[in-house]
C-alpha positions as CSV (number, residue, x, y, z in Angstrom):
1,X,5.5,-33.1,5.9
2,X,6.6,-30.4,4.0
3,X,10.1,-29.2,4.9
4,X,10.5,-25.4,6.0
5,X,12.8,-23.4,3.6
6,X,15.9,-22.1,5.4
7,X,19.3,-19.7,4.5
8,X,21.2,-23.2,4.8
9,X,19.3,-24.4,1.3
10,X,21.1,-21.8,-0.6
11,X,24.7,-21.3,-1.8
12,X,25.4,-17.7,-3.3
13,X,28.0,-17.1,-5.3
14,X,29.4,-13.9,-6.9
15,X,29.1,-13.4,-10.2
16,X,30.0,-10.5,-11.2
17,X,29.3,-6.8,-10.3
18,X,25.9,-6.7,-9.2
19,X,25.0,-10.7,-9.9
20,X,24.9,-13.3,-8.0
21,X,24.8,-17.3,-8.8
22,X,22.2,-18.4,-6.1
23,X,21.6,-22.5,-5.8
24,X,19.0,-24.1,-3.8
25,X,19.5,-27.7,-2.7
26,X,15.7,-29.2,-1.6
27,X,16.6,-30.9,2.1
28,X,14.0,-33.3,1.0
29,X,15.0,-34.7,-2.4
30,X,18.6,-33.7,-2.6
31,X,18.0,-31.8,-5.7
32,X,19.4,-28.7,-6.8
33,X,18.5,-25.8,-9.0
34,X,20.6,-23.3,-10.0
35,X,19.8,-19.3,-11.4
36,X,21.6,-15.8,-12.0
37,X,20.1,-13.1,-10.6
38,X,20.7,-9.1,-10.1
39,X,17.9,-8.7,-7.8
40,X,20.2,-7.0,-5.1
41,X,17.4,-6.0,-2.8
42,X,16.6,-10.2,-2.6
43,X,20.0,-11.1,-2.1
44,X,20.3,-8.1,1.1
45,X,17.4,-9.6,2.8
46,X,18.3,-13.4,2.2
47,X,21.7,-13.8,2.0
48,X,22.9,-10.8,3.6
49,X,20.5,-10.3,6.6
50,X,20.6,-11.8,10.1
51,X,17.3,-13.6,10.2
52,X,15.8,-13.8,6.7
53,X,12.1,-13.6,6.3
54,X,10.5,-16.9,5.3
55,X,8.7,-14.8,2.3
56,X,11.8,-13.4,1.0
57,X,13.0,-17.2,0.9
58,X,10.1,-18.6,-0.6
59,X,10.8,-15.6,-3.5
60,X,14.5,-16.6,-3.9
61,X,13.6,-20.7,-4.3
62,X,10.9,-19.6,-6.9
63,X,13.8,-18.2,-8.8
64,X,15.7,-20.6,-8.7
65,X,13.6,-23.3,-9.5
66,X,11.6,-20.9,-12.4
67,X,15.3,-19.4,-13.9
């Protein structure tokens, strides 16, 4: 069964005005993938919001994992 994708499977860290560092640990395999990104509107409705949408999660892995 395919595990959902939650808030918990990220880490964000600041990078800089405007950037963030986002990694996403799969809660499956353990593995990790890490990208830079400036897309502030992603980063308001994941990291930032109370109750992320699954969509906007899905978005944010594919960067991650894509670079």
């Amino acid at each position: 069964m395919r595990a959902k994708t939650t808030i918990s499977d990220f880490r964000f860290e600041f990078a800089g005005y405007g950037h963030y560092k986002v990694t996403y640990t799969s809660p499956v395999t353990g593995k990790s993938w890490t990208a830079k990104t400036n897309d502030m509107p992603l980063i308001d409705a994941t990291k930032n919001a109370d109750d992320p949408k699954r969509c906007d999660l899905e978005t944010l892995k594919r960067i991650c994992k894509n670079g």
